[in-house]
C-alpha positions as CSV (number, residue, x, y, z in Angstrom):
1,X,-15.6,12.2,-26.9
2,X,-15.9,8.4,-26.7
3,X,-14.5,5.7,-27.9
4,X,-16.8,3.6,-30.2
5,X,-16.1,-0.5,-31.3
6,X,-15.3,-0.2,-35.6
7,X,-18.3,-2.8,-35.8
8,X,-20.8,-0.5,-34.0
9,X,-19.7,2.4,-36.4
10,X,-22.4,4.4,-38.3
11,X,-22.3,7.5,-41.1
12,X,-22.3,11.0,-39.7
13,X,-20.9,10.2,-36.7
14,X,-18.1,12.7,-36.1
15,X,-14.7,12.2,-35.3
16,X,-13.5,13.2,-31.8
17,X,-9.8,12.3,-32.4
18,X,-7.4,12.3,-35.7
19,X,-6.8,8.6,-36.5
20,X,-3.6,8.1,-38.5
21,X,-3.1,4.8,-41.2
22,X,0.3,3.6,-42.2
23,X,3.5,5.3,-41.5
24,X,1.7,8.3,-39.7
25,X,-0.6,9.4,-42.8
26,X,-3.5,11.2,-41.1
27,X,-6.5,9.1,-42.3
28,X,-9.3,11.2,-40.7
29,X,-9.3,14.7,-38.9
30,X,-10.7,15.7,-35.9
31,X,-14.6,16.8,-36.7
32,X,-14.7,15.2,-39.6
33,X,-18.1,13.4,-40.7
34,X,-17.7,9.8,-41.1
35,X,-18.7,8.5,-44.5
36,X,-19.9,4.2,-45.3
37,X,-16.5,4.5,-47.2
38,X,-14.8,5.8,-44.2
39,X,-16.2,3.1,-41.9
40,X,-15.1,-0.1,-44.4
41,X,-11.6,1.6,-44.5
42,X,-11.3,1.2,-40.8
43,X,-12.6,-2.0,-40.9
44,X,-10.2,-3.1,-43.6
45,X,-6.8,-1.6,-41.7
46,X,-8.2,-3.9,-38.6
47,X,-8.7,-1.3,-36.7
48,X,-10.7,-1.5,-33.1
49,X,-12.9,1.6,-33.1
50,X,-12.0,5.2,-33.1
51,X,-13.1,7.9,-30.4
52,X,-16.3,9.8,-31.7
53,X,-17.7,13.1,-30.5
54,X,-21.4,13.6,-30.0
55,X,-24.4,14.7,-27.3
56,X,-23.2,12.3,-24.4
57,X,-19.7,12.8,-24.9
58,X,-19.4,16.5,-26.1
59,X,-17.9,18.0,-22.9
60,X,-15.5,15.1,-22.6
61,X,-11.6,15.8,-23.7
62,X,-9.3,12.8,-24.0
63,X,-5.7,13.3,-24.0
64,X,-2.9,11.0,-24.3
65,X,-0.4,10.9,-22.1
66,X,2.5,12.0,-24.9
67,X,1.5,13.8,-27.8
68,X,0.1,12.1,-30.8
69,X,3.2,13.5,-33.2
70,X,5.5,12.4,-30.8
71,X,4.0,9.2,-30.9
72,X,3.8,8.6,-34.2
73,X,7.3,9.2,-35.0
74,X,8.0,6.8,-32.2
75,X,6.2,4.3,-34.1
76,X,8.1,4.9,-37.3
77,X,11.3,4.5,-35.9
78,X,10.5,1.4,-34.4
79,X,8.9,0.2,-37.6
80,X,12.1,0.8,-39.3
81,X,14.3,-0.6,-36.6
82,X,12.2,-4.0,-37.4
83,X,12.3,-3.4,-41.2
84,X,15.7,-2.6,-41.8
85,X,16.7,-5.7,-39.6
86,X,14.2,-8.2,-41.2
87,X,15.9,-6.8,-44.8
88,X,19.8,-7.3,-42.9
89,X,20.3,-3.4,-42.9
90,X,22.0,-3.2,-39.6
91,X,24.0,-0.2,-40.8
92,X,20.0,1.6,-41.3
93,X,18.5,-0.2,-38.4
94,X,20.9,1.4,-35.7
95,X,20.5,4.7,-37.5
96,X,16.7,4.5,-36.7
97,X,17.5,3.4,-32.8
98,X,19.4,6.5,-32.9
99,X,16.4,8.0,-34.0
100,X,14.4,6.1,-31.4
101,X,16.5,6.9,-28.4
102,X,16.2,10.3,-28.6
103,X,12.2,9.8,-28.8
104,X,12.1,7.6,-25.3
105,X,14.3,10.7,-24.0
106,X,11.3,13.5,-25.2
107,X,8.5,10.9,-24.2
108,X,10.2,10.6,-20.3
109,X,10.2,14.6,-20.6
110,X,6.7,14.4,-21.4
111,X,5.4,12.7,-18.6
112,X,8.1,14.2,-16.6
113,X,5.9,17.7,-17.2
114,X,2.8,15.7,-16.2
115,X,3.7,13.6,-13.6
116,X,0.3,13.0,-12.0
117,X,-1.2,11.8,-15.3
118,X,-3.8,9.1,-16.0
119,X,-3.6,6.6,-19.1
120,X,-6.9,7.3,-20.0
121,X,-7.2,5.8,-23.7
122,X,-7.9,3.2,-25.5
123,X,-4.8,2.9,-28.2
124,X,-6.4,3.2,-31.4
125,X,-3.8,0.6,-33.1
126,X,-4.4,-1.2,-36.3
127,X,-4.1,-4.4,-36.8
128,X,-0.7,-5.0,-39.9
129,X,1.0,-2.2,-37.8
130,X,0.4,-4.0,-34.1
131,X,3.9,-4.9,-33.0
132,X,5.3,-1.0,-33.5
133,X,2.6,0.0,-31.8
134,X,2.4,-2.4,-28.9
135,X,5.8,-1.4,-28.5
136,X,5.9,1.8,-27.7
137,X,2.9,1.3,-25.4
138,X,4.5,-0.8,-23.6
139,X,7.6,1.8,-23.4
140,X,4.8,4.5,-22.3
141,X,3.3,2.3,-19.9
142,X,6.6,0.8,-18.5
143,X,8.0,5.0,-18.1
144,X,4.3,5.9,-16.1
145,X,4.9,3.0,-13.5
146,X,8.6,3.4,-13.3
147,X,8.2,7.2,-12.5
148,X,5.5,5.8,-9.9
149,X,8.2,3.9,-8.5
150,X,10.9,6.8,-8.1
151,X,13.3,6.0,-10.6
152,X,15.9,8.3,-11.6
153,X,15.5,9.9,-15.1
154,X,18.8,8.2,-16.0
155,X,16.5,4.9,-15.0
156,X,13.7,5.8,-16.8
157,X,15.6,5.9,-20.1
158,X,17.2,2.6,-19.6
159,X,13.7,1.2,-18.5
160,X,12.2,3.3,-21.6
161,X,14.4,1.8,-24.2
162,X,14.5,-1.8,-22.8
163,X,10.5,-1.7,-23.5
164,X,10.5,-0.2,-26.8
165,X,12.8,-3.2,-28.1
166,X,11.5,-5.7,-26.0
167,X,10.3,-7.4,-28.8
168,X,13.0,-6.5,-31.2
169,X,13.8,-10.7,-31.5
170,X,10.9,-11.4,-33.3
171,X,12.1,-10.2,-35.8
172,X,13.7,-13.8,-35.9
173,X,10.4,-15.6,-36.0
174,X,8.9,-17.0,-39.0
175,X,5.6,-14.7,-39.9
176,X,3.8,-17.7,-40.5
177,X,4.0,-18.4,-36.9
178,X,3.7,-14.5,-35.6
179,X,0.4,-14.2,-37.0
180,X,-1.2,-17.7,-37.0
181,X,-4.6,-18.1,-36.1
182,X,-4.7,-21.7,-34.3
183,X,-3.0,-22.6,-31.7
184,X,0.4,-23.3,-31.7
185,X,2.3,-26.1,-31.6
186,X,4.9,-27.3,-29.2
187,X,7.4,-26.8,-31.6
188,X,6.1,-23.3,-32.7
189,X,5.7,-22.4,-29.4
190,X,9.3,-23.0,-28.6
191,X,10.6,-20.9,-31.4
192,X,8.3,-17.7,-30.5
193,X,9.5,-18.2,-26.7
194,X,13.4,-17.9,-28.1
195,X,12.5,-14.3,-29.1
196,X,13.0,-12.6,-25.1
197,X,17.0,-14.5,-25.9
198,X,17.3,-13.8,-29.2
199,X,16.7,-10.1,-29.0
200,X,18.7,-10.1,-25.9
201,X,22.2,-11.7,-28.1
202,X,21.2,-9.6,-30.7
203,X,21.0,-6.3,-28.8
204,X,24.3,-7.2,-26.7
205,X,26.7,-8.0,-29.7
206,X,25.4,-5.9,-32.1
207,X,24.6,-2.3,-30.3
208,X,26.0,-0.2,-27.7
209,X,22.9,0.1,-25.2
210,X,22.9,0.1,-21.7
211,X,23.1,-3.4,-20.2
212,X,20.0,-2.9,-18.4
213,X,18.0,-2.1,-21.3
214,X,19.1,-5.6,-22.7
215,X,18.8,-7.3,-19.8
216,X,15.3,-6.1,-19.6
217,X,14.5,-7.4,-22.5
218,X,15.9,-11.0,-21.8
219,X,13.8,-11.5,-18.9
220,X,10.3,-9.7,-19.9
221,X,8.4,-12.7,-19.7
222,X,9.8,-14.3,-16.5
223,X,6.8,-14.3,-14.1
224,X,6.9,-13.6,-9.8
225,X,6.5,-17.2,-8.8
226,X,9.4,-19.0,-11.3
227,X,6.5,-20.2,-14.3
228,X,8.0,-17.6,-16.8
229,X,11.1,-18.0,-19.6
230,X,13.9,-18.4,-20.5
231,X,15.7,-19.3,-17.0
232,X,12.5,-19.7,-14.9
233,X,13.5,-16.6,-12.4
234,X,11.5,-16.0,-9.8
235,X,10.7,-12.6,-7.4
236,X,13.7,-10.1,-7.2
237,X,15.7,-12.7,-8.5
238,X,14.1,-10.8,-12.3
239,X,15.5,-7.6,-12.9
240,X,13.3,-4.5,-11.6
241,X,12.9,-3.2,-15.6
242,X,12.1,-6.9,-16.7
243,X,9.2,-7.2,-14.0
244,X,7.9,-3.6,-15.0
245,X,7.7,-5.1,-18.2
246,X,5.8,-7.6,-18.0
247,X,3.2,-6.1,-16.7
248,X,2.7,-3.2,-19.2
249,X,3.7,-6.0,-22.4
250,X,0.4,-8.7,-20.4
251,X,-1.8,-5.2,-20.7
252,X,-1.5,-4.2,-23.7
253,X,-1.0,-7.3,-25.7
254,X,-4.8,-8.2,-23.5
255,X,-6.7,-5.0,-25.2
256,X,-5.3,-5.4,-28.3
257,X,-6.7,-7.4,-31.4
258,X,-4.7,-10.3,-32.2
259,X,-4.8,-13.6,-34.8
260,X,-5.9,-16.2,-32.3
261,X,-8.5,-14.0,-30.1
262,X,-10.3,-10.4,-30.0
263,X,-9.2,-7.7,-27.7
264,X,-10.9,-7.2,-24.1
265,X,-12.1,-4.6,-22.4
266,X,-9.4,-2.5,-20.3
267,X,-11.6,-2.9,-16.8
268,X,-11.2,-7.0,-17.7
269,X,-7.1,-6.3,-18.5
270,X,-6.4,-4.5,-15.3
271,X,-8.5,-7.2,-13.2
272,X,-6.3,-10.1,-14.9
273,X,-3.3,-7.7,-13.8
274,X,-4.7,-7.6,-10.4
275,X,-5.9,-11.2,-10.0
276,X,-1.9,-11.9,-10.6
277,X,-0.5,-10.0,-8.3
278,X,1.9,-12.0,-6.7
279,X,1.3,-14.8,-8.6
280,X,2.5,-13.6,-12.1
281,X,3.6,-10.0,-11.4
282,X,5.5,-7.9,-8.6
283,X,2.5,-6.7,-6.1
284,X,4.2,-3.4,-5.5
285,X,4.4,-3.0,-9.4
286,X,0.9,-4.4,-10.1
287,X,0.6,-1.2,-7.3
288,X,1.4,1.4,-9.0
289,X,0.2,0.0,-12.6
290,X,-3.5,0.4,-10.9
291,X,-2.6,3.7,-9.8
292,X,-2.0,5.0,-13.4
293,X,-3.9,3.0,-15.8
294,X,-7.8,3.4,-15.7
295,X,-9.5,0.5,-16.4
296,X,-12.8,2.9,-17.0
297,X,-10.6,5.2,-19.8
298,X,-12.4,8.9,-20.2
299,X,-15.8,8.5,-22.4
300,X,-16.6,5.0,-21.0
301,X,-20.0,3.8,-20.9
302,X,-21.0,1.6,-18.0
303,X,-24.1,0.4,-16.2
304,X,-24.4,0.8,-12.5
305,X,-25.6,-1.4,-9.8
306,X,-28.6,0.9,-9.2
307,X,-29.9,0.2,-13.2
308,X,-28.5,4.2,-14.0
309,X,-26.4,4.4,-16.9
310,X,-23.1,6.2,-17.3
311,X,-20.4,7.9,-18.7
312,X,-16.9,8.4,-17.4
313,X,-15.8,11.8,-16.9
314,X,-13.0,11.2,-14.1
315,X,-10.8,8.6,-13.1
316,X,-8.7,8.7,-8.9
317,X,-5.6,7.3,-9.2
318,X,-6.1,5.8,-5.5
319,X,-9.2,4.3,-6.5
320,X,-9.1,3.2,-10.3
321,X,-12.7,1.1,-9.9
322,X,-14.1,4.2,-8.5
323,X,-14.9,6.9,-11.2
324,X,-16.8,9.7,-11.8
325,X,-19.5,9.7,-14.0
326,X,-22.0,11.6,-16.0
327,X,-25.7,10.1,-15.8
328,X,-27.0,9.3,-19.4
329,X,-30.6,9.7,-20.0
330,X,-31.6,11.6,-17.0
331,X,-34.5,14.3,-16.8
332,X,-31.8,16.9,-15.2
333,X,-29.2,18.1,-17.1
334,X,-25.3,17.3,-15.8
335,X,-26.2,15.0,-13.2
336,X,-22.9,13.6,-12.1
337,X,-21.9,10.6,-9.6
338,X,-18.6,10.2,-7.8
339,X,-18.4,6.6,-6.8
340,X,-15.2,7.6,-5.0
341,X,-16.2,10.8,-3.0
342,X,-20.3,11.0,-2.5
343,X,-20.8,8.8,0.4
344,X,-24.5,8.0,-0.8
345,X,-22.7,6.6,-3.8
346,X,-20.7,4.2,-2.0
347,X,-23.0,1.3,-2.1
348,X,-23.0,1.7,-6.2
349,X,-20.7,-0.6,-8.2
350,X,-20.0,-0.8,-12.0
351,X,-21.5,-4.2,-13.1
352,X,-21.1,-3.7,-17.4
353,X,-19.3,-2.3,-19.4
354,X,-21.3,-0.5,-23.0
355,X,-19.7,-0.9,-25.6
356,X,-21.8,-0.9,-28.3
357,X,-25.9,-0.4,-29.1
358,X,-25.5,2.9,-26.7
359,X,-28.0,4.9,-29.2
360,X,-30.1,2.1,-28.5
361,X,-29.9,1.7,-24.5
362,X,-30.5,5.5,-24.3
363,X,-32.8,6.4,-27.2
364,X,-30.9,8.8,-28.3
């Protein structure tokens, strides 16, 4: 399978992966036929594109790291946990974190079981539903690097939780301002910044959670060299969790649609992680992130330095800009290149990313 833009979406094309709509409801199954009706619902719920299945991509199986029920009811809970608070249920929002503690608990088992695993997707979030989403991404993503990093399971759920409600204070933010399209004022600007503080009073008084996990979520958007909020920390001087954090929130807030800009590409999110190494983010973090995020996810298209063009069938956790790849369009069938292992491939480089017109560039 592959994932395909919602723009560059076309009838018949079949569906590689189930894609689920508000509150979990499965919207399309896996091998489904895509219909014109089907393609201006996905572009209606805002959605970026959905993974297809077709002659280039038929012998490609993408997995996420935690299963897709799993996930979902992650979602919920956190979409409830926000609800119930924006309505002043507190009694029904700490039932849900109930909920949404155990679910950070099965997730760590999860990648526990699969230790050596590769995020290899691209989220297919829609757009109302963004902030449960990003959450718990940034929960997954935060769990990968902190297992990369040795922490004790007992760790891993305080880091786990801390990122799930990292955003939990803005809740406290006017929507007007959330989802504005401009950019914003000084004024608004200082209000969204308040959320890392707000959620971190909020959490403290209110719930009985570890004091790491609300730490973590007072300084998520402190940065390495001192530039970041609330209290300008700098280095180790910002707790471990908070500086995992920011790294996995900067990711997946960069490949994800949002008011004031579109999503980019996941090789141009993990370069922006690298280029601020040290800078912005923990180098020994920024480390391990690399190690288990591909910035070419499964079923990527790309163009190669020697014209060929490709398709992402493996991804080396030691060398995440070298991948295998399938060779599109060739007279031989399954002609494969390993920019990592084939020494004659090691003067080959990615230079572009396809993400749309494929049919087109292969004439197929």
């Amino acid at each position: 399978m592959r994932f395909v833009p919602s723009v560059c979406l076309q009838e018949g094309m079949v569906i590689g992966k189930d894609l689920y709509g508000l509150d979990g409801i499965l919207l399309l199954k896996e091998g489904q036929s895509i219909s014109e009706t089907n393609i201006n619902r996905i572009l209606s719920l805002g959605f970026q594109g959905i993974y297809i299945v077709d002659k280039i991509s038929q012998d490609i199986y993408i997995q996420n790291i935690i299963d897709d029920t799993l996930r979902q009811k992650t979602i919920s809970a956190v979409k409830h946990i926000f609800n119930c608070l924006e309505n002043q249920d507190e009694k029904q929002a700490e039932m849900n974190l109930m909920d949404a503690m155990q679910y950070v608990e099965d997730i760590i088992d999860e990648i526990l079981n699969n230790k050596h695993a590769i995020i290899n997707m691209v989220d297919l979030k829609f757009f109302d539903d963004y902030t449960y989403y990003h959450c718990v991404n940034v929960s997954v993503i935060s769990v990968v690097v902190g297992m990369g990093l040795d922490l004790s399971r007992e760790d891993l759920c305080k880091l786990g939780l801390g990122a799930l409600l990292h955003d939990i204070g803005k809740v406290f933010v006017p929507k007007e301002i959330l989802n504005k399209e401009g950019h914003l004022t000084v004024e608004e600007m200082a209000i969204v910044q308040n959320h890392s503080e707000d959620g971190y009073n909020y959490l403290r008084e209110k719930w009985e959670i570890p004091i790491k996990s609300y730490i973590a979520v007072l300084f998520h958007h402190e940065r390495y060299n001192g530039t970041g909020y609330p209290r300008g920390k700098e280095k180790n001087d910002i707790q471990l969790f908070s500086r995992i954090i920011a790294v996995a929130d900067v990711y997946d807030a960069l490949i994800s649609d949002r008011p004031y800009r579109k999503a980019v590409l996941p090789s141009d999110a993990v370069e922006y992680v690298m280029g601020g190494s040290g800078l912005f983010f923990d180098p020994d973090i920024v480390k391990v992130f690399v190690q288990k995020v591909a910035p070419y996810p499964l079923g990527t298209c790309v163009r190669l330095s020697n014209g060929k063009v490709g398709i992402v069938v493996g991804n080396y956790e030691d060398a995440c800009l070298r991948p295998k790849l399938k060779l599109l369009n060739h007279e031989d069938e399954d002609v494969y290149i390993d920019l990592k292992n084939d020494p004659d491939s090691w003067n080959v480089t990615i230079v572009e990313n396809i993400v749309d017109n494929v049919e087109e560039i292969l004439n197929i």
